[in-house]
Backbone as CSV, one residue per row, in Angstrom:
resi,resn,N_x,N_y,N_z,CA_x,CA_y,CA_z,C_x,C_y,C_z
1,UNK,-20.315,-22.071,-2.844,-20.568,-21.400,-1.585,-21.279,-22.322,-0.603
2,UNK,-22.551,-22.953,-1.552,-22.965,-23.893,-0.363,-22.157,-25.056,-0.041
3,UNK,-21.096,-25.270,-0.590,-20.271,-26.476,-0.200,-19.562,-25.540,1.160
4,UNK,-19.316,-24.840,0.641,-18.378,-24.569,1.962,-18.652,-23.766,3.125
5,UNK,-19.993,-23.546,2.991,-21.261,-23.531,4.209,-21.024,-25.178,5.299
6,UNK,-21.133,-25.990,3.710,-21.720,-27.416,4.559,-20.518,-27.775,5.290
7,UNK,-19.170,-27.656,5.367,-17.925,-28.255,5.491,-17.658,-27.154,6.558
8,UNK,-18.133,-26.019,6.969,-17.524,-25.579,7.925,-18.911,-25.645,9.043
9,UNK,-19.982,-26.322,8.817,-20.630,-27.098,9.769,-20.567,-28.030,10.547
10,UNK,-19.844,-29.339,9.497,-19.326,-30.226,9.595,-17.889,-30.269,10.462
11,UNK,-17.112,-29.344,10.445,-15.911,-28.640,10.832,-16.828,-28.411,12.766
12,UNK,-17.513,-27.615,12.635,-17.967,-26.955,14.222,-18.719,-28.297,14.958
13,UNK,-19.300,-29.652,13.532,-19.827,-30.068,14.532,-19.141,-31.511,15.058
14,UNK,-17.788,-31.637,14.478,-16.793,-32.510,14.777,-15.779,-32.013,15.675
15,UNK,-15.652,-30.883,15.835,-15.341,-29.938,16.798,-15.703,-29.938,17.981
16,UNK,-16.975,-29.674,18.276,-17.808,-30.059,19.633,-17.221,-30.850,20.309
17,UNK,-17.688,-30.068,21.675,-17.019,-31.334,22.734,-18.322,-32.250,23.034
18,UNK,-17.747,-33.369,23.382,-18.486,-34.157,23.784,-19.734,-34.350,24.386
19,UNK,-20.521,-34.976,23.879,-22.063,-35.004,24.745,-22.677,-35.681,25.896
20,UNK,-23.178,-35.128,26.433,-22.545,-35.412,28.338,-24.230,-35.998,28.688
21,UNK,-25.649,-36.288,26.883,-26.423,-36.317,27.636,-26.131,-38.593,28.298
22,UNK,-25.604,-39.176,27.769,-25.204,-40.362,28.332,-23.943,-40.907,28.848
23,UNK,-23.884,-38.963,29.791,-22.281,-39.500,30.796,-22.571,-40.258,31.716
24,UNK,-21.825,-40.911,31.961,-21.505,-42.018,32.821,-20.008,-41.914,34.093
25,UNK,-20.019,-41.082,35.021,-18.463,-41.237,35.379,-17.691,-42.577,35.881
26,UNK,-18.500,-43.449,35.913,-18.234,-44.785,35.298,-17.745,-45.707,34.343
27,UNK,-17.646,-44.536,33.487,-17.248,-45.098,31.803,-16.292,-43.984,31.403
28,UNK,-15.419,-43.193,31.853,-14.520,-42.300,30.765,-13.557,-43.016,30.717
29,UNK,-13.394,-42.972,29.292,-11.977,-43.529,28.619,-10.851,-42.613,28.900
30,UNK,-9.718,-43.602,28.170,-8.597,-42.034,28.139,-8.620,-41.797,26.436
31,UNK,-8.479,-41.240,25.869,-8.981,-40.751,24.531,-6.899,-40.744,24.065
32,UNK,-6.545,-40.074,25.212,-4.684,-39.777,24.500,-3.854,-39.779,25.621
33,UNK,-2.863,-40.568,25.519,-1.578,-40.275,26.840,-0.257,-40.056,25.917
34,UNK,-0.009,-39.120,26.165,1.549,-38.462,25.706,2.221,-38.042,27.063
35,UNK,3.720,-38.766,27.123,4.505,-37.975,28.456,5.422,-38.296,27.747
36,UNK,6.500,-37.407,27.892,7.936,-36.946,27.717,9.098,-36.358,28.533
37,UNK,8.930,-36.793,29.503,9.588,-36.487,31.019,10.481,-37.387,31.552
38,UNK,12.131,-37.372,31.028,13.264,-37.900,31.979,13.495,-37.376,32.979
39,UNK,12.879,-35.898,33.554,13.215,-35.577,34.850,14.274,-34.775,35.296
40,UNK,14.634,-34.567,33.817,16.142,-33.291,33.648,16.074,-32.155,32.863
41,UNK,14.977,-31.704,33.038,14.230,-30.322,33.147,13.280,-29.989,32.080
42,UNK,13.443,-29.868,30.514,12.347,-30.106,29.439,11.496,-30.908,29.903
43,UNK,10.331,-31.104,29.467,9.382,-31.942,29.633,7.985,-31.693,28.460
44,UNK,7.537,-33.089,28.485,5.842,-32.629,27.834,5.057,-33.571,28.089
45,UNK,3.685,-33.219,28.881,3.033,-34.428,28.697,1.325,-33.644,28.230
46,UNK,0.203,-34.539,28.114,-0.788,-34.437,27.774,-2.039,-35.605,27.527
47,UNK,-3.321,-35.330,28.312,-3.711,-36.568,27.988,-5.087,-35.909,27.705
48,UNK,-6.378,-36.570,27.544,-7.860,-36.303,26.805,-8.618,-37.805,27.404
49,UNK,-9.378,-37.165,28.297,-10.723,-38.041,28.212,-12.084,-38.143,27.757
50,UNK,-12.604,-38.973,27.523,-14.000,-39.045,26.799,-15.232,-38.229,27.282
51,UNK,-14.893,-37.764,28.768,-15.883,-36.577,29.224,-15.493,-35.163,28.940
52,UNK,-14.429,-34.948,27.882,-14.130,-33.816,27.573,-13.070,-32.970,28.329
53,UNK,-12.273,-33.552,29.681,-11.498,-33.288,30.478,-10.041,-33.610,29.635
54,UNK,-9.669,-32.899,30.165,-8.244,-33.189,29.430,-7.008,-31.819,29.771
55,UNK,-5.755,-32.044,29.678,-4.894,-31.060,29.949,-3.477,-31.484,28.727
56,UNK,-2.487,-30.433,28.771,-1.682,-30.394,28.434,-0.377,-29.260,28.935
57,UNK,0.583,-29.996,28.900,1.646,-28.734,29.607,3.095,-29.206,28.999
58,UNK,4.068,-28.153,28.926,5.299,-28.246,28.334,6.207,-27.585,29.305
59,UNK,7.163,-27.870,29.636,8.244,-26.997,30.348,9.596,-27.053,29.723
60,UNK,9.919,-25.931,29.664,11.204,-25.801,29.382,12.322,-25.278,30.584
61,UNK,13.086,-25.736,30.258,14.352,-25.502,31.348,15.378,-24.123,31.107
62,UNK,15.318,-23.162,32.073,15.931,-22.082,31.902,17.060,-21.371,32.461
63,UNK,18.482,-21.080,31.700,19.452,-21.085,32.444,20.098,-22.256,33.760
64,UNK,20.280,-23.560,32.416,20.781,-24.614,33.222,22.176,-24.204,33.467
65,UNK,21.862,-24.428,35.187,23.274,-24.901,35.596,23.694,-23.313,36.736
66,UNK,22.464,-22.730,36.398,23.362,-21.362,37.048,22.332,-20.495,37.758
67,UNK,23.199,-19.745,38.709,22.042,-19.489,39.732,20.793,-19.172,39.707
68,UNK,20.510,-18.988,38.320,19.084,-18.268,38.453,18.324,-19.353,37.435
69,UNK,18.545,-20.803,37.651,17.833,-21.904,36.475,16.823,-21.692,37.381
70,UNK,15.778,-21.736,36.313,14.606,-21.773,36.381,13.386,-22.576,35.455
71,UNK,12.193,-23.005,35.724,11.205,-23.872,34.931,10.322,-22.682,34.222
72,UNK,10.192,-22.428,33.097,8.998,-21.898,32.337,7.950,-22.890,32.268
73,UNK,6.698,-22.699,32.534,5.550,-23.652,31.771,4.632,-22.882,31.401
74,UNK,4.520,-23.705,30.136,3.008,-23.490,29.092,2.015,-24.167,29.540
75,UNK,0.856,-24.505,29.745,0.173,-25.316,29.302,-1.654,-25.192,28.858
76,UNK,-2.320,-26.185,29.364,-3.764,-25.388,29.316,-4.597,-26.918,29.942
77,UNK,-5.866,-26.796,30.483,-6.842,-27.755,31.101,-7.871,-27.462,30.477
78,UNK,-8.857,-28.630,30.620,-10.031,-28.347,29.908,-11.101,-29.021,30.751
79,UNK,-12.554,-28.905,30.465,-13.365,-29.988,30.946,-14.935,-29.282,30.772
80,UNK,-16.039,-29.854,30.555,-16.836,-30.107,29.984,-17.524,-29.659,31.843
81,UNK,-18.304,-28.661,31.721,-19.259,-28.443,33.163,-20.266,-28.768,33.196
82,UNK,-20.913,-28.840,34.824,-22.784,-29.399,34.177,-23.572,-29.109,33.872
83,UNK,-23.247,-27.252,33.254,-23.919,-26.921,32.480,-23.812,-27.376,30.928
84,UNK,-23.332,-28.425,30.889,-22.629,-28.839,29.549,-21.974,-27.959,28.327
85,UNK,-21.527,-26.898,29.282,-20.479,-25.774,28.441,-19.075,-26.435,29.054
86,UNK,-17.931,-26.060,27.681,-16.811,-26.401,27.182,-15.943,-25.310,28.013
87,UNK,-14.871,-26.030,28.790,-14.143,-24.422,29.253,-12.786,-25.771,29.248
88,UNK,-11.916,-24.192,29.354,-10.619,-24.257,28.671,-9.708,-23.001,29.841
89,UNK,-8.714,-23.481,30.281,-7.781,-22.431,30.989,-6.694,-22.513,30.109
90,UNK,-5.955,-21.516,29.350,-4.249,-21.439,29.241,-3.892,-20.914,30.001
91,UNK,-2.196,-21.087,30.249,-1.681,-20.576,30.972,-0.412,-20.621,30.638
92,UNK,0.102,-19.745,31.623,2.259,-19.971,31.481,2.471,-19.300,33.163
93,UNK,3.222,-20.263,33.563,3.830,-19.788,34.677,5.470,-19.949,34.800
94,UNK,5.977,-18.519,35.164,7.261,-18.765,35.126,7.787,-17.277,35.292
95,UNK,9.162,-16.433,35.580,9.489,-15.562,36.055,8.238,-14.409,36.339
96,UNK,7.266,-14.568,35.724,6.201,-13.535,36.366,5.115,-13.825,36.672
97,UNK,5.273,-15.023,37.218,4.070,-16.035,38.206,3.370,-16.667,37.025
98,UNK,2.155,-17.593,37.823,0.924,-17.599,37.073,-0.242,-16.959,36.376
99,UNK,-0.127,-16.983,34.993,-0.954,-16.138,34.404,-1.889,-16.673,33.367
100,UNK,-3.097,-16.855,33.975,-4.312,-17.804,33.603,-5.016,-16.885,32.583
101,UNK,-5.686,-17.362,31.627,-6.900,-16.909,30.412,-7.627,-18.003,30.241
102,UNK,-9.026,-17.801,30.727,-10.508,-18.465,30.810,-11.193,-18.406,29.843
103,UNK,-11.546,-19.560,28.982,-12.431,-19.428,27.774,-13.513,-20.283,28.157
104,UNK,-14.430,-19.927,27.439,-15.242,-20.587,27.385,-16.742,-20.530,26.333
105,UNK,-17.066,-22.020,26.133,-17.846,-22.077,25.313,-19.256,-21.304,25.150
106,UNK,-20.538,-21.322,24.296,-21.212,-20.317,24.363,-22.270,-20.896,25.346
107,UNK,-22.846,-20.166,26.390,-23.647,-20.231,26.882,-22.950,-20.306,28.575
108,UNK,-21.372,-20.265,28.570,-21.396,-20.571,29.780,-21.096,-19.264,30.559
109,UNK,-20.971,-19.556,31.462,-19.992,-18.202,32.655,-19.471,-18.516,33.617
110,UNK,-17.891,-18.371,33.887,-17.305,-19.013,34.710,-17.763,-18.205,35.997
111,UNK,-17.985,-18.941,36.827,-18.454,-18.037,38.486,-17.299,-17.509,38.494
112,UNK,-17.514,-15.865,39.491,-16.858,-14.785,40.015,-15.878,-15.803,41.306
113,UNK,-16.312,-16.911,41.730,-15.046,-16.871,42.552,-13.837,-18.236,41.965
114,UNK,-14.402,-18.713,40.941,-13.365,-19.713,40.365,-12.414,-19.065,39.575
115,UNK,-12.710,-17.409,38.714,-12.258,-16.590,38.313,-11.058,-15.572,39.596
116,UNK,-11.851,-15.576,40.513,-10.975,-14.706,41.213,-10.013,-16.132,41.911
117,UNK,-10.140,-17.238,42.430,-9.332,-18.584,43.006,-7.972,-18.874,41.679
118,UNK,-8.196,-18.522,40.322,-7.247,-18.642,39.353,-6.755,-17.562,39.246
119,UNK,-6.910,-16.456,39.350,-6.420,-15.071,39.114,-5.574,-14.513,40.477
120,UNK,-5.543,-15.576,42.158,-4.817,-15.217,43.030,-5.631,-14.534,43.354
């Protein structure tokens, strides 16, 4: 039991985002670059920086070729605030607009108007 106390500590604290007390915006790395985009409608890209910013998005291509083709996207953003809470948007936009879900880490609260500026 206590092993697996210690391993899901170890788990939350390799988990953590990044510690912002010797940020520098002078110094962020890029941590990951993934793109997958010829430009003929699928797509994926995604990248991660060392200040905890980072995004990812996928599109798929819908009803090629005919009047009603259209782009689905998945994706989600992230980034590390100065309250040094962890926030995270998913999303999918596509035949029924943009439709955002706000997470966030403990201690934070996204302000009432960055909530209502994503929500339209």
């Amino acid at each position: 039991m206590k092993l697996i106390v210690a391993l899901c500590l170890v788990a939350v604290a390799v988990a953590a985002p990044p510690s912002r007390a010797n940020y520098s915006p002078d110094n962020v790395q890029i941590v990951k670059y993934d793109n997958d985009n010829l430009g003929l409608g699928d797509y994926r890209f995604a990248f991660e920086l060392t200040d905890g910013t980072g995004a990812e998005q996928q599109a798929e291509l819908r009803n090629p070729g005919k009047e009603d083709e259209s782009i689905a996207v998945k994706g989600s953003f992230t980034w590390v605030g100065p309250d040094g809470v962890f926030y995270r948007v998913n999303y999918v936009a596509d035949d029924n607009g943009y439709q955002p879900e706000i997470e966030q880490g403990p201690g934070g609260a996204v302000p009432p108007a960055v909530v209502a500026s994503l929500l339209g």
